[in-house]
N, C-alpha and C positions, 0 to 999 in steps of 0.2 A: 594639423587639425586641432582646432580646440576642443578642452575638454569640457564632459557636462555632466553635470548631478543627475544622476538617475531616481536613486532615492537617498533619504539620510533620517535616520534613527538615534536618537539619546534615547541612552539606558537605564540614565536615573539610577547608579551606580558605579562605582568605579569596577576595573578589572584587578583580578588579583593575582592571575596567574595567565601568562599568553594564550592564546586562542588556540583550538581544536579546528579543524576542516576535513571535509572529505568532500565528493563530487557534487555533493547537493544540501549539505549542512555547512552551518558555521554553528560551532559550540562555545558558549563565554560564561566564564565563570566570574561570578560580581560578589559585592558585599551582602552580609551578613547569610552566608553559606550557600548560595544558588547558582543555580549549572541551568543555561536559559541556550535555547536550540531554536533556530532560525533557518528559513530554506533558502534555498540560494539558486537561481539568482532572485527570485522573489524578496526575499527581505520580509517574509511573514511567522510571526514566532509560532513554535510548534507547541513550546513544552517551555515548563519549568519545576526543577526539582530540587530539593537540598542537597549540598553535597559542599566540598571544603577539600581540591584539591591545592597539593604544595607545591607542583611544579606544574610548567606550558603542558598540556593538554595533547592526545595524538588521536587518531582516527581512521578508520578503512571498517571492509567487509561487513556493512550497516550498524557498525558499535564504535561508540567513543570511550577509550581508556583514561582513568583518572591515576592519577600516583597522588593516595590518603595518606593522613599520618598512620591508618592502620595496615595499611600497603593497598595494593592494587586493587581497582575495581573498573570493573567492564561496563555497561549501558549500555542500551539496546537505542538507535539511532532513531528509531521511528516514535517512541516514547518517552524515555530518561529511563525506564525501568531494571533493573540491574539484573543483568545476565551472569555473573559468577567475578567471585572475590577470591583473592589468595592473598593472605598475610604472610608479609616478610621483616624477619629478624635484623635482617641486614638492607636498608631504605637505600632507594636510586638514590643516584648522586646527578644526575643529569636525566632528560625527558628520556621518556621513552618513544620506540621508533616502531611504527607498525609500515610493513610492504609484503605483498603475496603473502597475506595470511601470516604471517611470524610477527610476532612483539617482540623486540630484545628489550634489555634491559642490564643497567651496567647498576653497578650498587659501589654506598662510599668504601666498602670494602676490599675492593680491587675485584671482582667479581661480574662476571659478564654471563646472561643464558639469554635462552630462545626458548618461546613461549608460544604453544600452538592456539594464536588470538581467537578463535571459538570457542574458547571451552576456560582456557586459561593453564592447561596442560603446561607442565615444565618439560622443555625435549632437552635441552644440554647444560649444562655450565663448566665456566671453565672461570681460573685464575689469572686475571691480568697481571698482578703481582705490583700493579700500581690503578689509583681510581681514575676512572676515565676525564679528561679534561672536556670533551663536549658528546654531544648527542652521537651516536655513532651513525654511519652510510651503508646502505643496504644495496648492491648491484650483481643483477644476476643471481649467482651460487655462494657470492663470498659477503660478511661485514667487516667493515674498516673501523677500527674505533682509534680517537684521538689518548694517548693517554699523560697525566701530569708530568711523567720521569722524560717528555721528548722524543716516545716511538709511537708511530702507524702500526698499529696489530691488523694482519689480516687473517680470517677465519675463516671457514667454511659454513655455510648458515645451516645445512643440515644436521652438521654433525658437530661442529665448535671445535674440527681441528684445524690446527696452525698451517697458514700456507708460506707467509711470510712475515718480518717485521723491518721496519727501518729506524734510524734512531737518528732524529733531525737535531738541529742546535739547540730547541726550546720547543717548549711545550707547544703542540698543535692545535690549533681551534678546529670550527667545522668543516668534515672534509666533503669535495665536488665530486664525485667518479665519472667522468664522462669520456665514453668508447675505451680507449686501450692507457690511460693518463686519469691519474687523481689529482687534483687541485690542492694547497692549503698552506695555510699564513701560520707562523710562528710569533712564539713570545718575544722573539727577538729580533722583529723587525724583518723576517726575510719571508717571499714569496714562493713556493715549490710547485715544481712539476715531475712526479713519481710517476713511471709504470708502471701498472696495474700488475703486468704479468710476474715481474719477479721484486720490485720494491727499489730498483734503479733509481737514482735520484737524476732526471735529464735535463733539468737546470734550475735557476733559481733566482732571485731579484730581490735587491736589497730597496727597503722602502724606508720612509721617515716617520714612521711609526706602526704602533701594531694593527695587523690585521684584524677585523673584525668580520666577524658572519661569516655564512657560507658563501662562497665564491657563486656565478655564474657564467656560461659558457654557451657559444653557439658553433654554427660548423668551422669557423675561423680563428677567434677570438677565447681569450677567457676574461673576465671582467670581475675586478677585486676593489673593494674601501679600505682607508688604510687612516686610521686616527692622524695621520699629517694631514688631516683633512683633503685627499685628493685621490678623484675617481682614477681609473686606467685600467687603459685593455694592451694584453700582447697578442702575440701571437701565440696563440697555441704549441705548435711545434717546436720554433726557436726561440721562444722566451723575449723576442723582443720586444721592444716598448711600442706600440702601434699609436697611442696618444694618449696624454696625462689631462685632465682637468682640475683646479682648483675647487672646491666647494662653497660657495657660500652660506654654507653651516656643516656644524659639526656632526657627522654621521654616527648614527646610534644602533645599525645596523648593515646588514650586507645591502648590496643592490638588489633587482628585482632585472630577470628579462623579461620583457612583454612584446612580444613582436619584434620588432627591430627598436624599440625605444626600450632606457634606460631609466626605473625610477628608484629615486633615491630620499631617504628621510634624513632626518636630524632630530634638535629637541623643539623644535616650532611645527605649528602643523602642518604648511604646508609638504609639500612634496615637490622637490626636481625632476625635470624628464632630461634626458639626451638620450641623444641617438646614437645608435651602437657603434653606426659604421665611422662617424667621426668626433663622437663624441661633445658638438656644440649643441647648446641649448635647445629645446624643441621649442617653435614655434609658438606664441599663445603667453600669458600669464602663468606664473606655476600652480598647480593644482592646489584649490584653496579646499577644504573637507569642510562642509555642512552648507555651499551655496545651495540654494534653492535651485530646483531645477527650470531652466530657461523654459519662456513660451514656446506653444509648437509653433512652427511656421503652418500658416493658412495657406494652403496653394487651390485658388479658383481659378476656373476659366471663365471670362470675360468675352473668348473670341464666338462670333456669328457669321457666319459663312454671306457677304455682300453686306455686311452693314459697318460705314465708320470704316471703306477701304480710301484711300489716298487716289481720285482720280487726276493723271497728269497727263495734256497731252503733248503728243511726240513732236514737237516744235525744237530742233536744232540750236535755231537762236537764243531762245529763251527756258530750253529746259533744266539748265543748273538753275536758275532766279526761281521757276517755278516749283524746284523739288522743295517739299515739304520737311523740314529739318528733323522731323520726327515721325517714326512710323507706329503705329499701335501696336504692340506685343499680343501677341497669343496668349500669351501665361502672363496673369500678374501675381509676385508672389508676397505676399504682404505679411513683412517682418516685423513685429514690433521689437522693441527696443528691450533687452534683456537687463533686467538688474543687476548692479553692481553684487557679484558674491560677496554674503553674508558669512563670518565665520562657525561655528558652531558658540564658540564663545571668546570674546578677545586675548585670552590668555590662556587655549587650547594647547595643547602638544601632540605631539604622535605618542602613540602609545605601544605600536608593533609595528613590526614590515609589513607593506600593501602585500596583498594576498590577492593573486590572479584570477579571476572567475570567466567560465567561459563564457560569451553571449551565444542562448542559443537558435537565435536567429542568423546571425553573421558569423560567429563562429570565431569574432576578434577577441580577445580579451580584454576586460573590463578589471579594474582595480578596487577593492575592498580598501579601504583606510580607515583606521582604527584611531580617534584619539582620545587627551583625558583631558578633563577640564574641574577643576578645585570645586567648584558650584553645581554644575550639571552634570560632572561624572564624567563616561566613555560617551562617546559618539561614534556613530558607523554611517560612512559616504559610500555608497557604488559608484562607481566614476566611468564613465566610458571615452572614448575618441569619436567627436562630431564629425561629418564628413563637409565639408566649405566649397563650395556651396553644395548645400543637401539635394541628395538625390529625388528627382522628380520621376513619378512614376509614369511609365510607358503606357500611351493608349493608341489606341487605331489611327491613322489621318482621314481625314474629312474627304466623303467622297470615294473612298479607295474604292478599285474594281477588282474582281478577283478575275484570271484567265484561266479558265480549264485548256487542258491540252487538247487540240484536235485530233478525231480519231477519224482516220478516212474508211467510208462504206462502198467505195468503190472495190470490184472482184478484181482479182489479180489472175 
């Protein structure tokens, strides 16, 4: 299916810190100190407010968190208006993570708590004893944080006690939790699959370079980028290799699942698709960010019930000679001719990982692309999947009879 510009926006600034999202906002923070809020899937700006955060941005339960140089502040999702601040002595080292109401928060300290995100409440902290190497993963009752010294700490999210730890070859990046199995790539080049229940390490794969981003995962598969420039999925369970692909660019982030396709960035804007189950290219050109959105298709009916039918009669001898090579369509659908996509700017880049938006019509996922451009700034593309040929809408047939059931008034 090809893809198509839904809408696209330059910001007339660059980004300075990665984007914020929750179910119905996108939050971007740009030049000369502004925090600008956009709904989604609309693509209509809400708000715009001063503000200067120093790390990627987080979001949930109608408030977006900022990490200031004077520590934490909250916002209120329907305005930018600031719901409650707590200054810390000791600055994150890594974003912070909001899910079911809790904020954690790792500091360069070795220092990890949980924060009751309405209010900004501190409920626990504890000592990592090393600073956390990426954002930590929140599942269920426990968080998983990555840390520098090469261990998975896992915690209890209510309380911040220890349930287990592992201590891999090198440092861990961002970790996947998906069902009874954590996902996550090392400094050194290797691939891990940990259980969740007790920190088992149940195998592992050695790659040609390091992992980047968070992993993703479906009921089969897990799906990992690896600076050797080259996608792959295993299997799940026994770590086998299910298929590799080469890149034709350099990945600057994890992949993306979006239904059964695969999207992937680099430092160019476009964007790669493949598909999950075997990993070749998706169909179509790759996703170019800031085409213009194609004409709609015009679908009229033309048909009139006796007029402009092909009369032929039933002559044996001559009725191939006489059929008519061409019969009149009912529907004509009149496509014009779609412009060649235009980019945002010729020397565009990606700027962040596409971010999944639901459509909430169809209920497919549509893709957010994020890029930056030296002249025009950030740009933002809603991207969706066309359907080939598009779907025509159902009306009555000409004529139709309806049949009531008979009901017999004879006595019995």
């Amino acid at each position: 299916m090809p893809a198509r510009a839904v809408w696209t926006l330059v910001l007339n600034a660059q980004l300075t810190v990665a984007p914020g999202y929750d179910e119905t906002h996108a939050y971007f923070a740009i030049d000369s100190d502004r925090l600008v809020a956009y709904s989604l899937p609309g693509g209509r700006r809400l708000w715009m407010v001063t503000a200067h955060p120093v790390l990627p941005l987080a979001a949930g339960s109608d408030l977006v968190f900022l990490v200031e140089s004077s520590g934490l502040v909250a916002r209120r999702a329907a305005d930018g208006a600031i719901v409650w601040q707590l200054a810390l002595s000791d600055p994150p080292i890594v974003p912070p993570v909001f899910d079911n109401g809790w904020l954690v928060v790792a500091t360069k300290g070795g220092q990890i708590g949980a924060l009751r995100a309405t209010d900004g409440t501190i409920v626990w902290q504890r000592d990592l004893g090393s600073p956390a190497q990426a954002r930590a993963s929140l599942a269920e009752d426990r968080v998983y944080v990555s840390t520098s010294d090469g261990r998975v700490v896992t915690l209890r999210v209510d309380t911040g006690e220890p349930v287990w730890e592992r201590r891999l070859g090198s440092a861990p990046n961002e970790i996947l939790v998906s069902g009874d199995r954590l996902f996550v790539g090392t400094k050194d080049n290797f691939f891990y699959c940990v259980m969740t229940k007790d920190g088992r390490i149940d195998w592992r794969w050695r790659t040609g370079g390091d992992i980047i981003g968070q992993p993703v995962a479906d009921e089969r598969h897990v799906f990992f980028v690896a600076l050797d420039n080259v996608l792959r999925a295993m299997n799940r369970k026994s770590g086998a290799q299910v298929w590799m692909r080469p890149l034709p660019v350099r990945p600057i982030a994890g992949a993306v699942l979006a239904g059964s396709s695969l999207l992937v960035v680099g430092q160019s804007a476009q964007v790669r698709v493949f598909t999950a189950k075997e990993g070749t290219a998706a169909l179509g050109e790759p996703i170019a960010p800031g085409s213009p959105p194609p004409p709609a298709l015009t679908i009229s009916s033309l048909y009139f019930p006796g007029v402009d039918i092909p009369r032929v009669p039933l002559n044996e001898i001559d009725l191939s000679a006489k059929m008519p090579t061409k019969i009149p369509s009912e529907i004509e659908i009149d496509a014009p001719t779609a412009p060649k996509p235009t980019p945002i700017a010729s020397d565009a880049e990606s700027a962040a990982p596409p971010h999944l938006v639901d459509d909430p019509t169809t209920h497919f996922p549509m893709a957010l692309i994020l890029t930056k451009d030296i002249a025009r700034g950030a740009g933002v593309t809603l991207v969706t999947r066309e359907f080939d040929p598009p779907l025509t809408p159902l009306a009555p047939l000409p004529n139709m009879v309806m049949i009531a059931p008979q009901t017999s008034t004879t006595p019995r």
